[in-house]
BAVEXMI-77471 format. One record per residue (C-alpha): residue number from 1; residue in one letter; x, y, z; chain. Coordinates in pm, 1 decimal. Each point is the difference from the previous one (the first is absolute). Example, Ala and Ser with C-alpha at 12.3 -4.5 7.8 and 13.67 -1.06 7.14 Angstrom:
REC,resi,resn,X,Y,Z,chain
REC,1,a,1230.0,-450.0,780.0,A;
REC,2,s,137.0,344.0,-66.0,A;
***
This chain:
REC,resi,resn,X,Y,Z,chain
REC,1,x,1318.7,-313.4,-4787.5,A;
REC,2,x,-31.7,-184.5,311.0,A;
REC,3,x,-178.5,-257.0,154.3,A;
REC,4,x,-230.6,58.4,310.2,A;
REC,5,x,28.9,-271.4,294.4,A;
REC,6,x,-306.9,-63.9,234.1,A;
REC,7,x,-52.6,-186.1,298.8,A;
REC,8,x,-90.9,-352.9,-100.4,A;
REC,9,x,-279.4,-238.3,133.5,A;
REC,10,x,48.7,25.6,362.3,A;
REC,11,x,-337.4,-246.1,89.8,A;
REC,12,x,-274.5,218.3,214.6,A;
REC,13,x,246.1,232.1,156.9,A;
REC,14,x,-40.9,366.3,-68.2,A;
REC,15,x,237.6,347.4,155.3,A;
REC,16,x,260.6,-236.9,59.6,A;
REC,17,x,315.8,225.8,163.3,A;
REC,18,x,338.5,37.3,-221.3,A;
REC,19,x,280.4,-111.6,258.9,A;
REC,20,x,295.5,20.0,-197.7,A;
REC,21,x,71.3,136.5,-394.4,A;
REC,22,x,288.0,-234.6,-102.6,A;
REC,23,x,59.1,190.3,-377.6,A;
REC,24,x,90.0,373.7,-40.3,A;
REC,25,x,-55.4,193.9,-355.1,A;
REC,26,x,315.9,-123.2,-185.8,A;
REC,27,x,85.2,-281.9,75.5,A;
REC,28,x,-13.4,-300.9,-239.6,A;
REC,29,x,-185.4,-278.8,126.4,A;
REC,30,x,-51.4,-400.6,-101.2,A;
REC,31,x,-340.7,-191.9,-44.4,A;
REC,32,x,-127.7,-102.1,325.8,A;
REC,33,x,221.1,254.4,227.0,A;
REC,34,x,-236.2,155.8,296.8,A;
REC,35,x,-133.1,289.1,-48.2,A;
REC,36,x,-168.8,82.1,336.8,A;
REC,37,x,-90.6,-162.2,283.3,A;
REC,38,x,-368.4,-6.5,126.9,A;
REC,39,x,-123.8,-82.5,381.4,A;
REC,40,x,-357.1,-200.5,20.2,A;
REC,41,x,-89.7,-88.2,351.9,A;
REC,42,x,124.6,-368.7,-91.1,A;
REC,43,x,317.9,33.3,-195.6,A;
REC,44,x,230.3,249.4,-169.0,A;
REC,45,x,-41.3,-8.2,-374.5,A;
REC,46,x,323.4,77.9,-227.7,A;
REC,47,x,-151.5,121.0,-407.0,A;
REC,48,x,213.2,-147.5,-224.6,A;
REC,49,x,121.8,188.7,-305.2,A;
REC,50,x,-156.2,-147.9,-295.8,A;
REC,51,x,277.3,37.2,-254.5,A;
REC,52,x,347.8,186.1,-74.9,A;
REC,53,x,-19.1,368.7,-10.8,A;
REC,54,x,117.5,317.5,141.7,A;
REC,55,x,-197.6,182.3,279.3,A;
REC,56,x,-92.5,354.5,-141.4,A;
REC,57,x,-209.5,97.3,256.5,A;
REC,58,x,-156.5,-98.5,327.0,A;
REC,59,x,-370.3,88.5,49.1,A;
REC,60,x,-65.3,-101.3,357.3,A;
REC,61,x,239.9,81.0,360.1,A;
REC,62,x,48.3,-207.2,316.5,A;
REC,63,x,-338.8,-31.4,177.4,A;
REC,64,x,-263.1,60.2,-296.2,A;
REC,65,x,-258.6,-269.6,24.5,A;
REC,66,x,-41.8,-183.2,-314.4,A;
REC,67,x,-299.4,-273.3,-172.4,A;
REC,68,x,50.4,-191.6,-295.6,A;
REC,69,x,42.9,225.1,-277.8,A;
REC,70,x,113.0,300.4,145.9,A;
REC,71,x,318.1,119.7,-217.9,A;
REC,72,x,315.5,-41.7,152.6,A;
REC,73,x,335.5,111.5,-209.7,A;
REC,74,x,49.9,36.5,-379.5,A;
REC,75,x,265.8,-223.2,-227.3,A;
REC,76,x,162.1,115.8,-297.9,A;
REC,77,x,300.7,-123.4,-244.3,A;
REC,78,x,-64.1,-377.8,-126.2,A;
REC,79,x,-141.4,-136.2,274.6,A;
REC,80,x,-253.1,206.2,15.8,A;
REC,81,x,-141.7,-51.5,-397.1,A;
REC,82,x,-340.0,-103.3,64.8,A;
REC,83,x,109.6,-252.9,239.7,A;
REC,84,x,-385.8,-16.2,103.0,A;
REC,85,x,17.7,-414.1,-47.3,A;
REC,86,x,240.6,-3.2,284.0,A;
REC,87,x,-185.6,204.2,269.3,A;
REC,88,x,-349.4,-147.3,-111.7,A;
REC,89,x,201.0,-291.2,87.4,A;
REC,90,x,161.9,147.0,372.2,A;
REC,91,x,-409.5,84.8,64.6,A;
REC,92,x,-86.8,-336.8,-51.3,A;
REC,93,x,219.8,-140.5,273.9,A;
REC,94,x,-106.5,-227.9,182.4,A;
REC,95,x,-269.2,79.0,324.0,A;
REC,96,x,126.0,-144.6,354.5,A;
REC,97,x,-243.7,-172.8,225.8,A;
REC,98,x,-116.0,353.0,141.1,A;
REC,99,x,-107.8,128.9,-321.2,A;
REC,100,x,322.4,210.3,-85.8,A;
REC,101,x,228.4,-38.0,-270.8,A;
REC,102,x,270.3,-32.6,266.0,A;
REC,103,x,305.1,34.1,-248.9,A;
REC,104,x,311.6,-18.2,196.8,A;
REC,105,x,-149.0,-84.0,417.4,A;
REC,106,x,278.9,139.6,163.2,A;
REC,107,x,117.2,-180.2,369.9,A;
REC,108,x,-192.5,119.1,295.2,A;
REC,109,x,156.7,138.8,265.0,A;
REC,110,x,146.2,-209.7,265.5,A;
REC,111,x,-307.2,-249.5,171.1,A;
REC,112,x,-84.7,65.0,346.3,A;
REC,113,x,-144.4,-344.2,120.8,A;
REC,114,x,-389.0,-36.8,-101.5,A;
REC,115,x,-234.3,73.4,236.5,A;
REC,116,x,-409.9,-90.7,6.4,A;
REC,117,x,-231.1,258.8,-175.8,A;
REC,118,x,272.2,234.4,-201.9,A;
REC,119,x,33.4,-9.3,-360.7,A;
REC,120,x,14.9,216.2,-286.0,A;
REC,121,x,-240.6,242.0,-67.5,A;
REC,122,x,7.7,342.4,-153.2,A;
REC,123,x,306.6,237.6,151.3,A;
REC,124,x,-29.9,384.7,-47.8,A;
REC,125,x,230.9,137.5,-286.0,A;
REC,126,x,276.5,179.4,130.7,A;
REC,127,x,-29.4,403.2,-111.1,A;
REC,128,x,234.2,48.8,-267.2,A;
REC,129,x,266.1,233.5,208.2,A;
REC,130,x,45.5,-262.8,223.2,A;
REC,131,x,169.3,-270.8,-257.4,A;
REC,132,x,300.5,32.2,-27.7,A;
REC,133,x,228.2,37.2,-329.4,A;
REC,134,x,240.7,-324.6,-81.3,A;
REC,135,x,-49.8,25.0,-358.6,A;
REC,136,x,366.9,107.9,-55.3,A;
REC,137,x,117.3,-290.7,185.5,A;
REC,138,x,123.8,-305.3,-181.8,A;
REC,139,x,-187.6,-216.2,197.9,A;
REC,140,x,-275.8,-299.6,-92.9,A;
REC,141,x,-372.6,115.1,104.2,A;
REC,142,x,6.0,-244.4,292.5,A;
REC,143,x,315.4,159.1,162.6,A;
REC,144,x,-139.2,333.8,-0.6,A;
REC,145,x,-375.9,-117.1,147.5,A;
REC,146,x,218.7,-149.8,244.0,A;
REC,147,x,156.5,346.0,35.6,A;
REC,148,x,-331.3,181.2,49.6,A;
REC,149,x,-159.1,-226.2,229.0,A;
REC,150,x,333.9,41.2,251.5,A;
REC,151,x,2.5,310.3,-24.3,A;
REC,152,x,371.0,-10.0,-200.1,A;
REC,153,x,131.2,290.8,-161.9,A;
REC,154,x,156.6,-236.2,-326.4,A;
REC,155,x,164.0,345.2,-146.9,A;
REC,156,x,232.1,-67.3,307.5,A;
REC,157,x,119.1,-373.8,-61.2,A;
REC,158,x,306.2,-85.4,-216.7,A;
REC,159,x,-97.8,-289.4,-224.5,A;
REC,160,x,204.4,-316.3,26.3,A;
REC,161,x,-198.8,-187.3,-277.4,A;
REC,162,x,126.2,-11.4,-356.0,A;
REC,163,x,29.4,370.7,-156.4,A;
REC,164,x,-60.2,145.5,343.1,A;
REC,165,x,-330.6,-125.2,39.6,A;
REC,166,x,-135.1,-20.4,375.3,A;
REC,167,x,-98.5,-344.6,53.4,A;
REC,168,x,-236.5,-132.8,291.0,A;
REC,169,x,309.4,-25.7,192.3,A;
REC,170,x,130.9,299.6,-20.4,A;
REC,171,x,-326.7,169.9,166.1,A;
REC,172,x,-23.7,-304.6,262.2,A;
REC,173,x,396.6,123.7,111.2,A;
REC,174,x,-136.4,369.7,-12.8,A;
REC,175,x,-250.7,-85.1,248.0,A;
REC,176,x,256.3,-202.7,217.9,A;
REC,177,x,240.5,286.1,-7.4,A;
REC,178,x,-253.9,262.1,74.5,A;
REC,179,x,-176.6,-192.6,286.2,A;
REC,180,x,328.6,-101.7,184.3,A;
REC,181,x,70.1,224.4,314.7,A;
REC,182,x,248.0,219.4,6.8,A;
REC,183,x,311.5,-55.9,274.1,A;
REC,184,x,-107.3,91.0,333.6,A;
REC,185,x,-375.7,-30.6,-97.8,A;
REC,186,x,-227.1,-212.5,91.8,A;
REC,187,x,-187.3,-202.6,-280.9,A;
REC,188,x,-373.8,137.4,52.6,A;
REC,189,x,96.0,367.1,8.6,A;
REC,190,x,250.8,-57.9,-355.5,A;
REC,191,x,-251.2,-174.6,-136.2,A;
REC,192,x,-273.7,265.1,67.6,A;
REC,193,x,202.8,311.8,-81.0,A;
REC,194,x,57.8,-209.1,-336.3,A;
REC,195,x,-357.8,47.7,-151.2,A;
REC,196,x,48.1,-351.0,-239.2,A;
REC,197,x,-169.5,-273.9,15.9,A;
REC,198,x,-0.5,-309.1,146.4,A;
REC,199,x,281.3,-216.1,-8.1,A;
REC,200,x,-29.0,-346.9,-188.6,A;
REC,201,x,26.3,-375.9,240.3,A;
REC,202,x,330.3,-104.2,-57.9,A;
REC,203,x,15.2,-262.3,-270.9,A;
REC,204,x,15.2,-370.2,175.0,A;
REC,205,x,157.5,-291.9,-211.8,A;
REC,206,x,-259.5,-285.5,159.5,A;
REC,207,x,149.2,-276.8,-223.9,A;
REC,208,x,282.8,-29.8,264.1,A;
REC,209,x,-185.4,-116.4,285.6,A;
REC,210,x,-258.4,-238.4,-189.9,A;
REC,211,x,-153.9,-80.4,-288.1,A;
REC,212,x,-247.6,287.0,-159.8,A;
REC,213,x,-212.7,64.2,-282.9,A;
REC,214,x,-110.0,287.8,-194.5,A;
REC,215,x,-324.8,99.8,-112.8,A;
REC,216,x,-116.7,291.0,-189.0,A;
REC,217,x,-225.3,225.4,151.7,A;
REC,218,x,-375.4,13.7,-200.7,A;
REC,219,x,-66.4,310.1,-210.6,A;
REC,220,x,-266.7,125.5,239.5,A;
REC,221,x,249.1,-48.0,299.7,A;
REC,222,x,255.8,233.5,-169.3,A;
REC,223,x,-226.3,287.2,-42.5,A;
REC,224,x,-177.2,-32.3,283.6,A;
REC,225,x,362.4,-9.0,207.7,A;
REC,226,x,65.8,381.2,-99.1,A;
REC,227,x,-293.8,119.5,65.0,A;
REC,228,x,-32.4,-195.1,340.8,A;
REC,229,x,322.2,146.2,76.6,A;
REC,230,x,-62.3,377.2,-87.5,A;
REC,231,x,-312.0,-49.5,226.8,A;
REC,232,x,199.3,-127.3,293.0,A;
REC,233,x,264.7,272.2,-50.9,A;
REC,234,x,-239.0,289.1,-34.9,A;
REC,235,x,-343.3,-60.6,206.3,A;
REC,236,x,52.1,55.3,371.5,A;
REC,237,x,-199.4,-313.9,93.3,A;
REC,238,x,-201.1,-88.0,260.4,A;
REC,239,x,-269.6,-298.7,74.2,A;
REC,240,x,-340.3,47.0,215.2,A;
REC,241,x,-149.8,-356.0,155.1,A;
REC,242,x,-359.3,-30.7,44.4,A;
REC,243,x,-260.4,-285.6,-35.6,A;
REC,244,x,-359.0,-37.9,-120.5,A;
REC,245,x,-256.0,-273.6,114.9,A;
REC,246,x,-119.5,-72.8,-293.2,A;
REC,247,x,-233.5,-330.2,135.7,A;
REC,248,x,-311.4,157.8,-105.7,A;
REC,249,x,136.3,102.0,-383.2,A;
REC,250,x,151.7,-334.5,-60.0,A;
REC,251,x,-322.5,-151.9,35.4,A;
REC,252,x,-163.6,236.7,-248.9,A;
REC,253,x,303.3,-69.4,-223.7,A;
REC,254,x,-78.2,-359.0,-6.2,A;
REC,255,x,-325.1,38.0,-78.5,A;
REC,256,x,75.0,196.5,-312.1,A;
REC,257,x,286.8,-258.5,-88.3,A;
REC,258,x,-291.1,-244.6,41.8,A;
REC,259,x,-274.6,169.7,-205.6,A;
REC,260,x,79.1,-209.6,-328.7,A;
REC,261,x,257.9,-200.9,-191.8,A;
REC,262,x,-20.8,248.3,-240.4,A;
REC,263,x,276.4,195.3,142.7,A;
REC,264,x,244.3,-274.5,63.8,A;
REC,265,x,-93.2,-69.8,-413.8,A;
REC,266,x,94.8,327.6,-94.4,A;
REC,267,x,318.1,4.1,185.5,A;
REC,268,x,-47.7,146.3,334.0,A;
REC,269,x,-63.3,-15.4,348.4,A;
REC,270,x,-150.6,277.5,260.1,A;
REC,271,x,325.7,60.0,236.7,A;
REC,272,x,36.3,219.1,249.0,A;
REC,273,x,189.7,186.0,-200.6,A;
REC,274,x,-231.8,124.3,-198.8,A;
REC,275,x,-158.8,168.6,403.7,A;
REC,276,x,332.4,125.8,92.0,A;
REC,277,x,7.5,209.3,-322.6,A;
REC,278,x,-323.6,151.1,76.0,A;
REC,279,x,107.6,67.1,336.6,A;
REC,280,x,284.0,128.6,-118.7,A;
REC,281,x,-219.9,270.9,-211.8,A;
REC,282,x,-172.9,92.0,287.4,A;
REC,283,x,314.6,111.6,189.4,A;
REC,284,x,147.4,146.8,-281.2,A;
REC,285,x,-300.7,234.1,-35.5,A;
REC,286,x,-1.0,97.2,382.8,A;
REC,287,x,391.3,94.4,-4.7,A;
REC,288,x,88.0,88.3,-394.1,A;
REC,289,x,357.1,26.0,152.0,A;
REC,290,x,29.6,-351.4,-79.9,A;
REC,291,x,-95.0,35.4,-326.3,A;
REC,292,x,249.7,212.7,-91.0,A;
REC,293,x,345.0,77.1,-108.1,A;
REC,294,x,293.3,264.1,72.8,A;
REC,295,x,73.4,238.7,-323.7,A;
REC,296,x,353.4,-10.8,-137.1,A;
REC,297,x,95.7,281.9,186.0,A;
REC,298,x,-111.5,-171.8,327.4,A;
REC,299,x,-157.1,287.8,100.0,A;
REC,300,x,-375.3,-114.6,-57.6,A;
REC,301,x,-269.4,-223.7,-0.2,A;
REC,302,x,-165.9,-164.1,-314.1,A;
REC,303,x,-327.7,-110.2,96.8,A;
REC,304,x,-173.1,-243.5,-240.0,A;
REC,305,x,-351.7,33.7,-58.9,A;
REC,306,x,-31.2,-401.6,-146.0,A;
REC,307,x,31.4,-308.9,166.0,A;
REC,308,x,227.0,-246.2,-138.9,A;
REC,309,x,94.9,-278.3,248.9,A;
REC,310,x,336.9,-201.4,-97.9,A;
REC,311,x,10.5,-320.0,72.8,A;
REC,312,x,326.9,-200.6,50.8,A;
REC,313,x,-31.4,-380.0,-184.0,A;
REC,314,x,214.2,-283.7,50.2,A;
REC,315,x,209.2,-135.7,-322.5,A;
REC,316,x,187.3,-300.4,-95.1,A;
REC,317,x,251.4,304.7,-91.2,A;
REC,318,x,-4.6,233.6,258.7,A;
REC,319,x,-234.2,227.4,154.4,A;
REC,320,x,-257.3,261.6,-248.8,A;
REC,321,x,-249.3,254.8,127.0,A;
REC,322,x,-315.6,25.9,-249.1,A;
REC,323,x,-260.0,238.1,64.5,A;
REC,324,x,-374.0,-3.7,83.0,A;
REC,325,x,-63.7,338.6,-211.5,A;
REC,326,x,-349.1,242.7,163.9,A;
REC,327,x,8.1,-266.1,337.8,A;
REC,328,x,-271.2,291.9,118.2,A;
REC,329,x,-232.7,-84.4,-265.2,A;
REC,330,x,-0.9,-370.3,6.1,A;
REC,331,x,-176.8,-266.6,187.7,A;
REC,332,x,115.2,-308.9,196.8,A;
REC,333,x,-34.6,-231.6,-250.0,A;
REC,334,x,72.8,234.4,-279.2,A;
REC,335,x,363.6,52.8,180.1,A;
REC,336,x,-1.2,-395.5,58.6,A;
REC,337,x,-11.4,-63.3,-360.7,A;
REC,338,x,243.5,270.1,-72.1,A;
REC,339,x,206.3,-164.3,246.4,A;
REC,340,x,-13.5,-310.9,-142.1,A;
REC,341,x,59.3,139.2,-355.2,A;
REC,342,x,303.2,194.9,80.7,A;
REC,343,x,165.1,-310.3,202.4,A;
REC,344,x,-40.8,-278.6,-297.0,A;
REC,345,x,152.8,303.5,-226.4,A;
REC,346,x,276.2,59.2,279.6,A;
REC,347,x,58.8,-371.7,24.1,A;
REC,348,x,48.4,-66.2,-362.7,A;
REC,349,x,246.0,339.6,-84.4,A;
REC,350,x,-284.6,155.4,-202.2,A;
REC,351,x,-38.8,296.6,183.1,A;
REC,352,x,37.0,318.8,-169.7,A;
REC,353,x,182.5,327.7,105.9,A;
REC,354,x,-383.6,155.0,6.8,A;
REC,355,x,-73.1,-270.8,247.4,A;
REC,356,x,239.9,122.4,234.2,A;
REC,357,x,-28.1,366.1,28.4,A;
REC,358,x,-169.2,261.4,174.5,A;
REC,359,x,1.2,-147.5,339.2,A;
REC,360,x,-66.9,240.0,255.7,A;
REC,361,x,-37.4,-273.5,340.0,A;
REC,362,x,107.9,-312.9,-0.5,A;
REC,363,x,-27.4,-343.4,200.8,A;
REC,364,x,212.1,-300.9,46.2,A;
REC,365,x,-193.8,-287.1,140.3,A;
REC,366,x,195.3,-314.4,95.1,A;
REC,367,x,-313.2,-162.4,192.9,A;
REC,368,x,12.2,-285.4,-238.9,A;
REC,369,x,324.9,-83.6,129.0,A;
REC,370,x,55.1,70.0,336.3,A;
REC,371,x,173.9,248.4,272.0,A;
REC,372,x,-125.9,226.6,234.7,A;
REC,373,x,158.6,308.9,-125.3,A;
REC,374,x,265.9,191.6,-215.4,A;
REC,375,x,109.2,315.6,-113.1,A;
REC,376,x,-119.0,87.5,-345.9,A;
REC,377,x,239.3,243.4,-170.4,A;
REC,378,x,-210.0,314.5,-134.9,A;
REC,379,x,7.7,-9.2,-382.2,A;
REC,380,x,110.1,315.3,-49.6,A;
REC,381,x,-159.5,266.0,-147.6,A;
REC,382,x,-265.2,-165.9,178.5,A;
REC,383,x,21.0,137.7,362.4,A;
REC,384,x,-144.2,-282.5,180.6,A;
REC,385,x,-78.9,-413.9,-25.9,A;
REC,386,x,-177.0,-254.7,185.6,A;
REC,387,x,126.7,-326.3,106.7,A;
REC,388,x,-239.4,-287.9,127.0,A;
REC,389,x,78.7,-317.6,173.3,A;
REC,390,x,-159.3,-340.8,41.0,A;
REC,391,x,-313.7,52.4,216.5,A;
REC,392,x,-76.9,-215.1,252.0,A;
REC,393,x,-237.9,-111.7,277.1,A;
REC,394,x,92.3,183.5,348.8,A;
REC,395,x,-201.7,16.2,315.3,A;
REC,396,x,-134.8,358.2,61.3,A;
REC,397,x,-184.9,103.4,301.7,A;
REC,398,x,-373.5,213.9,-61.8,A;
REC,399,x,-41.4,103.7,381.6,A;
REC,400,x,-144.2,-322.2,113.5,A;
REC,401,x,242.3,-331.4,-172.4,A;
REC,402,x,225.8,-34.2,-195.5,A;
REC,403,x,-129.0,-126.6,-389.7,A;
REC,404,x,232.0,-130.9,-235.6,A;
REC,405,x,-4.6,319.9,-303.6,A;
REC,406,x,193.3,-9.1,-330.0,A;
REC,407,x,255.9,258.3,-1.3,A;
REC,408,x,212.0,132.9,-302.4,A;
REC,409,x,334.2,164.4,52.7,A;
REC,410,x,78.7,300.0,-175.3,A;
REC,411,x,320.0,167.1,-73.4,A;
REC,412,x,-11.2,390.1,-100.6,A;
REC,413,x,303.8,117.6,-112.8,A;
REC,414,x,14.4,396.1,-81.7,A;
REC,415,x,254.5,266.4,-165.2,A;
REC,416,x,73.4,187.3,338.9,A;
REC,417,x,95.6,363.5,-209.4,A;
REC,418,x,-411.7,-39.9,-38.3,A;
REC,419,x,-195.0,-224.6,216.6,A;
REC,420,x,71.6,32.5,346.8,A;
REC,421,x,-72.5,-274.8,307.6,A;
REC,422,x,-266.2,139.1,92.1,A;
REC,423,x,-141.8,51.3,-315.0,A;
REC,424,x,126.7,-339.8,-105.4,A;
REC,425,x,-267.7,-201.0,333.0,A;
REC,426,x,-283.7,233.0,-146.4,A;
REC,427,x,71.5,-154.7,-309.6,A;
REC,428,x,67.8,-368.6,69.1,A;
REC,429,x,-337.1,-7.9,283.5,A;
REC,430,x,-198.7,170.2,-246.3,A;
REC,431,x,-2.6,-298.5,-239.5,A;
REC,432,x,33.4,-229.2,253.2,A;
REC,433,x,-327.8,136.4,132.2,A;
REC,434,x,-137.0,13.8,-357.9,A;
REC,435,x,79.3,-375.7,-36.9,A;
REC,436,x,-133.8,-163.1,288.5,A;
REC,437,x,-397.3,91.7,-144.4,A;
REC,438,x,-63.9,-24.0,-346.5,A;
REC,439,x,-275.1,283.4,26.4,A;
REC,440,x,304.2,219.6,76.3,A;
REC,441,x,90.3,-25.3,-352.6,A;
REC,442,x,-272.0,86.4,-178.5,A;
REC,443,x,-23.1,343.4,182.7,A;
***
């Protein structure tokens, strides 16, 4: 009698999509062979085989969502007598900094250079008709993600690896080949009839013109770099520019900053972060557009009926985007003090993958360091983000004199398949207006 697998302890992540099946019933298989590969919004997740056995049958198909626990594939012959120890021990792997028991991280897809206010956050699962089928392929579970997110057919590429196995390589020269114009041609129309991918820099040996040094990338840098770059590849981006005088609200700020040195005790400060999320609110409920995000089929809108404001923090490592969870329900110093939480949990790699989910807006405020604007990248599913700048003191005239006013620059970039320009001013004056009077936000 066989042996039932299940999905072991994957940390707080639940539905998590099946991307690729790696076993088919028959096959003999060792202890810690993958299984199946899983897709979080941070990492892909390989489940390890917990002993020898035989694969008699496989319960689940490519694109059933899975928890921990949910049954996967049944062993039988010896390794599959009672082997319980082994996957009691495969569940008890252990959790990554995001909560997950992230058994076998796979490499992200190729980096894009970082750019201010993007970083992971929760990416729609891809419907199950739309993954495609490798798992005849002799191929490691990196090569065919790789595969996938190219858009590579890998039933099509001869293996050069040992046994015929398609190495990274291999699909790299695939790409080449297929991207190349044809005689006669001319390079953008080839490479647009071609319907691949981009093709990769061209590898640069440094050394030879000086001396050089390498240095790994941090965890948090090498999952945010794929999702960064499926962003940049996939969200039609554009950025709005407005400003807010925000004289009369910085005064009120400082007077709550001021109120006691109980705050500063307990760990946090009133910024004007915490009004820009409120503001942010308030726009979000006049145009729920922004507070949205496009269905898999790209055919609709998913408006969100909750508030939860993501808000990009700057690590030793690299940088995360907690979340202030029910923004709409919360005061200024009740989203100070989250604030202030989230960013001492942020700064010391506590945060969990609960932490970081459910964003539905999010801001990326570099005021504490300087600049007078930049282009946010929308962190996509998310349809929209705001970047602010440094504000500063600037001479503005009220019909009579000039009077030096203390103006914040802000940065509104939008996903143009949704938000339009015009849409996108309504938007960015709306909170500005909001901002400048602190009544505004109570309303």
């Amino acid at each position: 009698m066989g042996i039932e697998i299940q999905i072991p302890d994957i940390g707080d992540f639940k539905d998590i999509p099946i991307i690729e099946i790696h076993v088919k019933e028959g096959d003999t298989i060792g202890p810690d062979d993958p299984l199946v590969s899983l897709e979080s919004d941070k990492a892909t997740m390989d489940v390890p085989s917990p002993s020898a056995g035989v694969v008699e049958k496989i319960l689940v198909k490519l694109g059933d969502k899975v928890s921990e626990g949910s049954p996967l594939l049944v062993f039988k012959g010896e390794g599959a007598k009672g082997d319980t120890a082994a996957a009691e021990k495969a569940a008890d792997a252990p959790a990554g900094a995001d909560g997950a028991a992230l058994l076998t991280q796979q490499e992200p897809a190729p980096k894009s250079s970082p750019a201010q206010g993007a970083a992971p956050s929760p990416a729609p699962a891809a419907p199950a008709g739309n993954i495609p089928d490798f798992s005849q392929v002799h191929a490691s579970p990196g090569v065919r993600r790789l595969a996938r997110e190219l858009g590579i057919d890998l039933t099509a590429i001869k293996g050069t690896g040992e046994k015929g196995r398609v190495t990274k390589e291999d699909v790299k020269g695939h790409l080449t080949r297929s991207a190349a114009p044809a005689p006669g041609a001319s390079g953008t129309a080839a490479f647009a009839g071609s319907g691949m991918g981009i093709p990769e820099i061209p590898a640069v040996d440094f050394s030879k013109f000086g001396p050089t040094e390498t240095r790994p990338l941090s965890r948090i840098k090498k999952i945010s770099g794929a999702h960064l770059h499926r962003s940049w590849l996939n969200v039609p981006l554009v950025t709005h520019q407005d400003e807010s005088d925000i004289t009369e609200t910085d005064a009120y700020r400082k007077e709550l900053d001021n109120q006691g040195k109980e705050l500063k005790d307990k760990g946090y400060r009133v910024t004007l972060l915490a009004f820009l999320i409120k503001a942010a609110v308030s726009a979000l409920r006049k145009h729920p557009e922004f507070n949205a995000s496009l269905n898999p089929e790209k055919d609709a809108l998913i408006l969100k009926q909750y508030y939860n404001i993501g808000v990009a923090v700057d690590t030793p490592d690299g940088l995360v985007v907690p979340v202030i969870k029910d923004a709409d329900r919360k005061g200024i110093i009740e989203i100070s003090r989250d604030l202030g939480a989230i960013s001492a949990k942020a700064r010391d790699g506590k945060l969990s993958a609960a932490d970081m989910q459910g964003a539905t807006f999010s801001i990326s405020s570099l005021g504490g360091i300087g600049g007078t604007s930049f282009t946010p990248l929308v962190n996509a599913p998310e349809v929209a983000i705001l970047g602010v700048a440094r504000s500063k003191m600037s001479p503005v005239w009220n019909g009579t004199e000039f009077k030096p006013r203390l103006i914040v620059p802000l940065s509104l970039s939008y996903d143009h398949r949704v938000i339009d320009g015009a849409l996108a001013a309504r938007f960015a004056r709306h909170l500005a207006h909001v901002l400048e009077d602190v009544r505004r936000l109570v309303v």
